[in-house]
C-alpha positions as CSV (number, residue, x, y, z in Angstrom):
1,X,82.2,89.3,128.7
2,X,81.6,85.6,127.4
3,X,81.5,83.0,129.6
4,X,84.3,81.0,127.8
5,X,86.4,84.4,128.3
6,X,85.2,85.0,131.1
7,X,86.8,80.4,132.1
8,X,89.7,81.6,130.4
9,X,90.5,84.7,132.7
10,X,89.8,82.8,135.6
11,X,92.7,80.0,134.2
12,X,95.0,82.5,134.3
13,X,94.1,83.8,137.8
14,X,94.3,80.2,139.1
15,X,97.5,79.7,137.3
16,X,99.5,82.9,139.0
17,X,98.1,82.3,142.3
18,X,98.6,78.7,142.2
19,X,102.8,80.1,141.1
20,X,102.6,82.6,144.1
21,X,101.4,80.1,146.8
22,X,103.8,77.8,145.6
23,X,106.9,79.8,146.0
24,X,105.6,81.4,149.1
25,X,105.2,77.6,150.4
26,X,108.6,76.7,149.4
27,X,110.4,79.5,151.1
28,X,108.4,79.2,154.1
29,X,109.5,75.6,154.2
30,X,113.2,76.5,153.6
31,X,112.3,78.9,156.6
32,X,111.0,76.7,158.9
33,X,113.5,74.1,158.1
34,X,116.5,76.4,159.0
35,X,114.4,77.7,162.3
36,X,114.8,74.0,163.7
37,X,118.4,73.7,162.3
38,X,119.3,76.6,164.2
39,X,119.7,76.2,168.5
40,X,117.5,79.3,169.7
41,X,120.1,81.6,171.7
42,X,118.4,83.9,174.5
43,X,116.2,83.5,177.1
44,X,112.9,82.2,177.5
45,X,110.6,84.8,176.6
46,X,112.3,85.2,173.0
47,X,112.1,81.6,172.8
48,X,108.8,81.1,173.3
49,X,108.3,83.9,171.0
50,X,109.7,82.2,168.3
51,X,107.9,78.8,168.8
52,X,104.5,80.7,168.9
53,X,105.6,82.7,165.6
54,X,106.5,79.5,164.0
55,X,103.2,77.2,164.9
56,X,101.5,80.3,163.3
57,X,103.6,80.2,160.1
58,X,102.9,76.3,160.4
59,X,99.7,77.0,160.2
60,X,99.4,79.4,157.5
61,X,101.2,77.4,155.4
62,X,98.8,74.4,156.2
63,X,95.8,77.0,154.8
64,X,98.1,77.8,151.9
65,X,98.5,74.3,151.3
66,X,95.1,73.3,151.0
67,X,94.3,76.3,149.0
68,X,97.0,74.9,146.9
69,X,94.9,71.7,147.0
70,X,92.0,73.6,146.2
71,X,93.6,75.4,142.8
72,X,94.7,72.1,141.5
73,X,91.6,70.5,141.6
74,X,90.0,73.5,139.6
75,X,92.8,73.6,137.0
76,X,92.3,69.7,136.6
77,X,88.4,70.4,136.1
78,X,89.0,73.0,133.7
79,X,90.7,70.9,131.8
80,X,88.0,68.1,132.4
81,X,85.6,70.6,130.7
82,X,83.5,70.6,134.5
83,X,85.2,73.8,135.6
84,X,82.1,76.3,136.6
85,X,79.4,73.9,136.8
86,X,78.0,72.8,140.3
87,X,79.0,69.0,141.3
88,X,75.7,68.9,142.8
89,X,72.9,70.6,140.8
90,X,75.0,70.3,137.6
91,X,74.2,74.2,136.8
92,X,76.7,76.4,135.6
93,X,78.2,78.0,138.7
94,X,77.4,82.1,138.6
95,X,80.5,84.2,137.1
96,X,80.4,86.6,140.0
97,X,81.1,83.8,142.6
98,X,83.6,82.4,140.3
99,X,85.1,85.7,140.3
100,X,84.7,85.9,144.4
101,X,86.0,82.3,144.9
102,X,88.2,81.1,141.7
103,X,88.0,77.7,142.6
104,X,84.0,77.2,144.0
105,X,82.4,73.6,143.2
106,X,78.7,74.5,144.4
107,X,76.9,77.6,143.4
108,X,75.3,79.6,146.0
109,X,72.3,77.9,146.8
110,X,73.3,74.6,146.6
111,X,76.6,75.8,149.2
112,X,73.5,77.4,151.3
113,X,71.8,74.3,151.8
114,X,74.9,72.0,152.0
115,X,75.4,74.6,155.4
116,X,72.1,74.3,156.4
117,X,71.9,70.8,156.4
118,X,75.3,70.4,157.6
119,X,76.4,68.2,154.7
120,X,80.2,67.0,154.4
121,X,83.3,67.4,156.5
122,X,83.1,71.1,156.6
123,X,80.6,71.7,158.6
124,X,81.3,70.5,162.6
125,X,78.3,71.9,164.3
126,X,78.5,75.7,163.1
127,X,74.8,77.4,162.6
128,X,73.2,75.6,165.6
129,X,72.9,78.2,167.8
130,X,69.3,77.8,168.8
131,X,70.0,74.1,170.2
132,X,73.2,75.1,171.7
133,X,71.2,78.0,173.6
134,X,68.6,75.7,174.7
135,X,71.0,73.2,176.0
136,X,73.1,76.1,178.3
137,X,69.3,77.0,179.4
138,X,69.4,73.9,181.0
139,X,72.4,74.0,182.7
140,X,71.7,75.9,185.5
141,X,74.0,79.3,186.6
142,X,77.7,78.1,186.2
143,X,79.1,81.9,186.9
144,X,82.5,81.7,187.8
145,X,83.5,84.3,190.8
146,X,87.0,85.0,190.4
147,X,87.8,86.6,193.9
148,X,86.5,82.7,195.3
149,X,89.2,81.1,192.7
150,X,92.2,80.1,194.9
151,X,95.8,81.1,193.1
152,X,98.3,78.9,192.7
C-alpha cells in the first residue's frame, strides 16, 4: 500500500476513534454528573464502593481525554501536511508504528533515546534502576517484622 493511502487510512482510523472517545466521554460525564446529583442510599461499604468505582471512571476518562488530546493534534498535523514525519529527526515516521500508535510524533529510535535520556515531561525517573539499586544498597537492612508492629 502507498504511503499517501496508507496517511489516508490512518485519517479515517483517527477520525472514528476520535467519534468513539468522544461520545464515550460525554456519557461518562452525563454519568458522573448524575452520580453526585444523586444522595447515595445504603450503608458504608456500598458507599465507598461507589466513590472508588467513580475515581476510577474519573480517571479513565482523564486517559481518554488526553488521548482525545492526542487525536486532535494528529488530525491538525495531517492537515498541516507534518502528519508521519518525526518532530525531531524530521524522517518519515515507519507505517508499522503509525499503524501501532495512530497518533506517534517520534519514530522509534528517536522515542528510544528521548527514554534513555529522559527527555520531556514523560519521563519521571522510569529506567533507572541501576542507581536506584545502588542507593537501597546503601541503606542498610530496613526489614519490617510484622509480629513487632503494635496494632491499633
Amino acid at each position: 500500500m502507498a504511503r499517501p493511502d496508507a496517511l489516508l487510512r490512518l485519517r479515517k482510523t483517527l477520525l472514528a476513534r476520535r467519534a468513539e472517545l468522544s461520545k464515550r466521554l460525554a456519557v461518562e460525564s452525563t454519568n458522573l454528573h448524575d452520580f453526585e446529583a444523586v444522595n447515595s442510599i445504603g450503608d458504608s461499604a456500598h458507599a465507598a464502593f461507589e466513590r472508588e468505582s467513580h475515581e476510577m471512571s474519573g480517571q479513565l476518562q482523564e486517559l481518554e481525554a488526553r488521548e482525545l488530546g492526542q487525536i486532535e493534534s494528529a488530525l491538525s498535523r495531517l492537515q498541516q501536511g507534518t502528519f508521519g514525519i518525526c518532530a525531531r529527526c524530521q524522517r518519515p515516521i515507519p507505517l508499522a508504528r503509525l499503524n501501532a500508535l495512530t497518533y506517534a510524533t517520534l519514530c522509534i529510535n528517536c522515542e528510544r533515546a528521548r527514554e534513555t535520556h529522559s527527555e520531556g515531561p514523560h519521563r519521571q525517573g522510569a529506567g533507572n534502576w541501576a542507581r536506584l539499586a545502588d542507593s537501597e544498597a546503601g541503606m542498610g537492612d530496613l526489614r519490617i517484622n510484622l509480629a513487632e508492629m503494635e496494632v491499633n
